[in-house]
N, C-alpha and C positions, 0 to 999 in steps of 0.2 A: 093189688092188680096181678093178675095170671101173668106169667111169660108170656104165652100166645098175643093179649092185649098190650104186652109192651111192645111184641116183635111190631103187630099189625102199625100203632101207633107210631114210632119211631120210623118205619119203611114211609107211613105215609107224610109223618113233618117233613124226611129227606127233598119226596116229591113237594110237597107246598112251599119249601123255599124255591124252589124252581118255575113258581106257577107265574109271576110276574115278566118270565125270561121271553124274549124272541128267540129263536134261531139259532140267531147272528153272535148269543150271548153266551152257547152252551160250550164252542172249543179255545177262544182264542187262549194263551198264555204268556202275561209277560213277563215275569221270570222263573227260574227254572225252579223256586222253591214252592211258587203258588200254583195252582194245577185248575184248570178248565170245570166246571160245572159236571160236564159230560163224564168227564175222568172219574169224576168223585160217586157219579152214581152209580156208575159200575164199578167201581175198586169197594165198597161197601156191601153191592152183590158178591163180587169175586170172594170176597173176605166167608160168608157164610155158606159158599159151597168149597172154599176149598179148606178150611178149615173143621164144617160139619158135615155137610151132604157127602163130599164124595168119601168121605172115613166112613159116614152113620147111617149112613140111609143104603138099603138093599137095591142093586138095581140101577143106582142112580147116572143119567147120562150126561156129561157135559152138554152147558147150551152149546157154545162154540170151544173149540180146543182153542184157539187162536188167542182167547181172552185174557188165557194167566198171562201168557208173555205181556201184552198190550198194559191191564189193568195189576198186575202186581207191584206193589209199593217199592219193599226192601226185604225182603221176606229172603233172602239166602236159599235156605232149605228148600223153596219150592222149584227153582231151578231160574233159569234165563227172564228177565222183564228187558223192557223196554228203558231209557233213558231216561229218568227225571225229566231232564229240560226238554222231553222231545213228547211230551204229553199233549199239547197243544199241536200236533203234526196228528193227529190221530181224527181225520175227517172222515173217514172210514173205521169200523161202520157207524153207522148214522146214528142223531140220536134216539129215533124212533124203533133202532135198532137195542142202544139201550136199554127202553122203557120195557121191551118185551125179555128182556133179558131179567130186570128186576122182577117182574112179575113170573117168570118161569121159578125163576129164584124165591119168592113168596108162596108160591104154591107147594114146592115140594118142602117147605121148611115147615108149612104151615101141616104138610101131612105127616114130615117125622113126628113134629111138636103135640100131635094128636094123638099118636100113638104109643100112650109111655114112655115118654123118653126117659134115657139114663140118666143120673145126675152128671154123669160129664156130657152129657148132650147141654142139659141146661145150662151147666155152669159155662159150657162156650158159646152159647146163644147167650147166656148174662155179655161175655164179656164183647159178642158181638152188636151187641143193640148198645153200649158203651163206645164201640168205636165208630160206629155210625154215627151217633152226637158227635164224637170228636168231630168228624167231618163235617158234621150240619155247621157249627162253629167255622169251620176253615173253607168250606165252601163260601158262606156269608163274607167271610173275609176277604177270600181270595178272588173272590166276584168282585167287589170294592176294590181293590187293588186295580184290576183290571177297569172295569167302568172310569175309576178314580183317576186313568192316563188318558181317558179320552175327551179332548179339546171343550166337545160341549157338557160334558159336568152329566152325564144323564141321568134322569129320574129311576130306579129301581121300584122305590114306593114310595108314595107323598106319606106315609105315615112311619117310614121305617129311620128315622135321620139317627137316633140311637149312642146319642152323644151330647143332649140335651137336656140330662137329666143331671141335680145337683146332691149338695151335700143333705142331709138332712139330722146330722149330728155334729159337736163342737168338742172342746179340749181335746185331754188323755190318757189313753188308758196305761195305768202302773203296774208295771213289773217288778216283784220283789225277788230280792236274790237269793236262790237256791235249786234246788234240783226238779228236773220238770219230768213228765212222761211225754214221750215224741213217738207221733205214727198210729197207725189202723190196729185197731183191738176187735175181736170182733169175729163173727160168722159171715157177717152182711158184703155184700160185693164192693171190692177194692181192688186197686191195681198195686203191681208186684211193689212197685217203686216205693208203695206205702207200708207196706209191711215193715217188721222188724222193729217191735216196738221195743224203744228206749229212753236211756234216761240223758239228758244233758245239762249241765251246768249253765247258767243265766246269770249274769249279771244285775244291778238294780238298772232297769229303763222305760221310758215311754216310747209310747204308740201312739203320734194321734190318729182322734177318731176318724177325721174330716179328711178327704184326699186332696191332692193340689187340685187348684179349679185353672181354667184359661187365664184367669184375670193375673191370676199369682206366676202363671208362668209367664205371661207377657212381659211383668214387670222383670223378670230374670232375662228375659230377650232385649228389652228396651237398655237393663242394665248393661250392655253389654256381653251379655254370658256366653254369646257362641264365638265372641271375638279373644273370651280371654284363657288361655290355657292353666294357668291355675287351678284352674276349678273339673279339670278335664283327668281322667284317668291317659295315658298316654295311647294307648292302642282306640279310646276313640277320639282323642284328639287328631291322631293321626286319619279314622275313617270319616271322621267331617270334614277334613281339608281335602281329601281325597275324592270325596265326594259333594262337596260343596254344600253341604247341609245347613241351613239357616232357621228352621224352622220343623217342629214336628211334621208329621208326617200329612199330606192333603190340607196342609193351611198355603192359604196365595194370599200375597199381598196386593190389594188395588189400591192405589193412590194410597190415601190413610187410613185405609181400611184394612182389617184381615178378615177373609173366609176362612170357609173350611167347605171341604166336599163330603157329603154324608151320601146315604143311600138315598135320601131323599131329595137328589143335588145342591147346588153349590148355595149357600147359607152364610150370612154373619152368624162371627163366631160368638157364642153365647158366653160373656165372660162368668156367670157365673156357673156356668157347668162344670163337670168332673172333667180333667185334662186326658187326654186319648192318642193312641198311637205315638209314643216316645220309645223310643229305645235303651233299654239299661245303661248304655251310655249316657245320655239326657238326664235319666234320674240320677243317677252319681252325681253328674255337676249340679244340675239343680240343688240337689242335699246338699253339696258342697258349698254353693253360691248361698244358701240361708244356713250355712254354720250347723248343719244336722248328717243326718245318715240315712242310709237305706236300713230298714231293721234286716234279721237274718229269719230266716224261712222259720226256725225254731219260733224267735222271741215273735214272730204274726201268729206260729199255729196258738200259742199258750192267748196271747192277747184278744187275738177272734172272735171269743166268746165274749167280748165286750162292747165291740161293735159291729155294724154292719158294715157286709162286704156281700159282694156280688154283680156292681155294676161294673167292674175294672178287673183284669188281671192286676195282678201288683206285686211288680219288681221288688224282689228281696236282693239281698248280699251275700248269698248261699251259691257256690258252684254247686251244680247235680251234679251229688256224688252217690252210691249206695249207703245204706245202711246198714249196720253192725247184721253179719249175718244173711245179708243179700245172695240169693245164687239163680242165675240164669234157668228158667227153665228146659225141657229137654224139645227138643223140635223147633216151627215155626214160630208158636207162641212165645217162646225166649226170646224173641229178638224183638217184642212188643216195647220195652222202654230200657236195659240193661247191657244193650252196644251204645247209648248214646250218653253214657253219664261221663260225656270229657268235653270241653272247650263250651260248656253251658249254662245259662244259668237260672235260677230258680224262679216260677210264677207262681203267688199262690192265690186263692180264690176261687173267681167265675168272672167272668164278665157278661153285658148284656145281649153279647151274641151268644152264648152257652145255653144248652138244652136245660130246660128247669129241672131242678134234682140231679141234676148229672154230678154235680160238684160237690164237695166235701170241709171241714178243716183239717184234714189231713191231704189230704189232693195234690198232688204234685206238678204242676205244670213245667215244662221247659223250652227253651232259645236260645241258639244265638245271640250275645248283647249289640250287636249291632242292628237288630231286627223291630222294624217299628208297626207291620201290617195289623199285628191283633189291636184290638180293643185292652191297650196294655197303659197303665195308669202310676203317681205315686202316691205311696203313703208316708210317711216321715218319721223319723224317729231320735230319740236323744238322750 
């Protein structure tokens, strides 16, 4: 597929998650990590003109000057943004203001991308239609979030529920002990985090195939497990009491029953599904509560190739750290994944809100371990 057919494709999946939305759905924000609809489809625009257009293209005029500050993420280098938490204060301008904004923005990318572009043209349009996915993911999320605190459960898509799908593999996969190769080899596009390929030592271990399902985690719920700290690392025993956590993330309990709230609203929960939204904290105790482990980011990338993975992020035991070798790049693009490798921890996979193909087994994902909004799941190991 041409560049040009990824850009086009990608600008247009951003819009088709959005095609279901009122209005009403495009600014709210409620918390300050999650970010409004509206936010997301301009910080994806802002992202390819201020990183391509206004470098590469002769001529080129800001839609609005106004935008960096408003739609800038974290970007340092480019100067003053707006607040994180204050994303969702941004009713102005509209989102109809947006949509002409992307499309100004499509146009002139689509007339450098015509014109010979250099290869650092393309290879920052690679890694801009890269970070666009990233947001189609966190848009989906971060909508869910939001939809998911409102009292009546509301429908997004009767087809989108996205956390009903099960195992479809059993045992485990073996690990024999010895030295592995770790990380992106290759020409093919990757992010910085991946590079630096090396070798690590491994112990003999399993992997199973199968992720925990509802039913499995229930029985760690029924068992007691959010009551008993044993089985708790201490910093999230202490953020469940803190915050009164009982339960993954969008399960209600009715009577003797548990939902769950999906895109598709409020749902019994399917015990035999793949378990969804826990937090690395959850997965620790869970592992702990069945006498296993989380594996480490290494011992998933080596075993990957044995099973399938893609419907779950999936919590490793690996803090993000660099690799042997790692160096920040120079400008705005440095500060894409290599200011955050402290207080985090490793996801590896895709899950079923991730753009098809976006994903890797060397891929790196990161969070917060108290953080349960992605489509974040466990796999088990021993």
């Amino acid at each position: 597929m041409t560049i040009i057919k990824k850009f086009q494709q990608t600008r247009q999946a951003t819009e088709g998650l959005c095609a279901p939305l009122s209005i009403e759905d495009y600014v709210p924000q409620i918390v300050d990590y999650a970010s409004p609809p509206k936010w997301h489809l301009a910080h994806t625009s802002w992202f390819f003109e201020e990183m391509i257009l206004k470098k590469f293209l002769p001529g080129y005029r800001e839609f609005d000057a106004r935008f960096g500050f408003l739609f800038n993420s974290y970007y340092n280098h480019v100067g003053e943004r707006l607040a994180r938490s204050a994303r969702g204060a941004i009713t102005k301008p509209q989102v109809e203001d947006v949509y002409k904004y992307r499309q100004y923005i499509n146009e002139h990318m689509l007339a450098l991308l015509n014109n010979s572009p250099t290869a650092e043209v393309e290879t920052l349009t690679t890694l801009g239609i890269n970070h666009e996915q990233q947001h189609q993911e966190l848009l989906l999320t971060d909508l869910k979030l939001t939809l998911g605190h409102n009292p009546i459960y509301p429908v997004y898509d009767e087809s989108c529920n996205l956390v009903n799908d099960s195992n479809t593999e059993s045992d485990f996969v073996e690990i024999q002990e010895g030295l592995y190769d770790i990380g992106f080899e290759g020409g093919d596009f990757h992010f910085d985090n991946e590079s630096g390929s090396h070798k690590v030592y491994l112990n003999a271990c399993q992997l199973s195939k199968a992720m925990v399902t509802n039913a499995e985690y229930l029985a760690f719920m029924e068992d007691g497990g959010y009551d008993n700290f044993q089985y708790w690392l201490d910093d999230g025993w202490h953020w469940l009491k803190e915050n009164n956590i009982e339960s993954p993330l969008y399960w209600h309990r009715q009577g003797n029953e548990w939902f769950y709230y999906t895109l598709a609203g409020l749902q019994p929960i399917n015990p035999q599904a793949i378990l969804s939204h826990v937090s690395f904290y959850e997965a620790s105790a869970f592992a702990s509560w069945k006498n296993m482990r989380l594996s480490t980011e290494f011992e998933w990338e080596i075993a990957s190739k044995d099973f399938s993975w893609g419907k779950r992020w999936e919590w490793t035991n690996s803090a993000y750290l660099p690799y042997p070798g790692f160096k920040i790049s120079k400008g705005a693009v440095g500060e894409y994944n290599g200011k955050f490798m402290i207080n985090q921890m490793v996801l590896r996979g895709a899950s079923v809100a991730t753009a098809q193909g976006h994903s890797r087994p060397t891929y790196r994902n990161f969070f917060h371990p108290h953080l349960q909004w992605q489509y974040s799941g466990i796999r088990l190991a021993q």
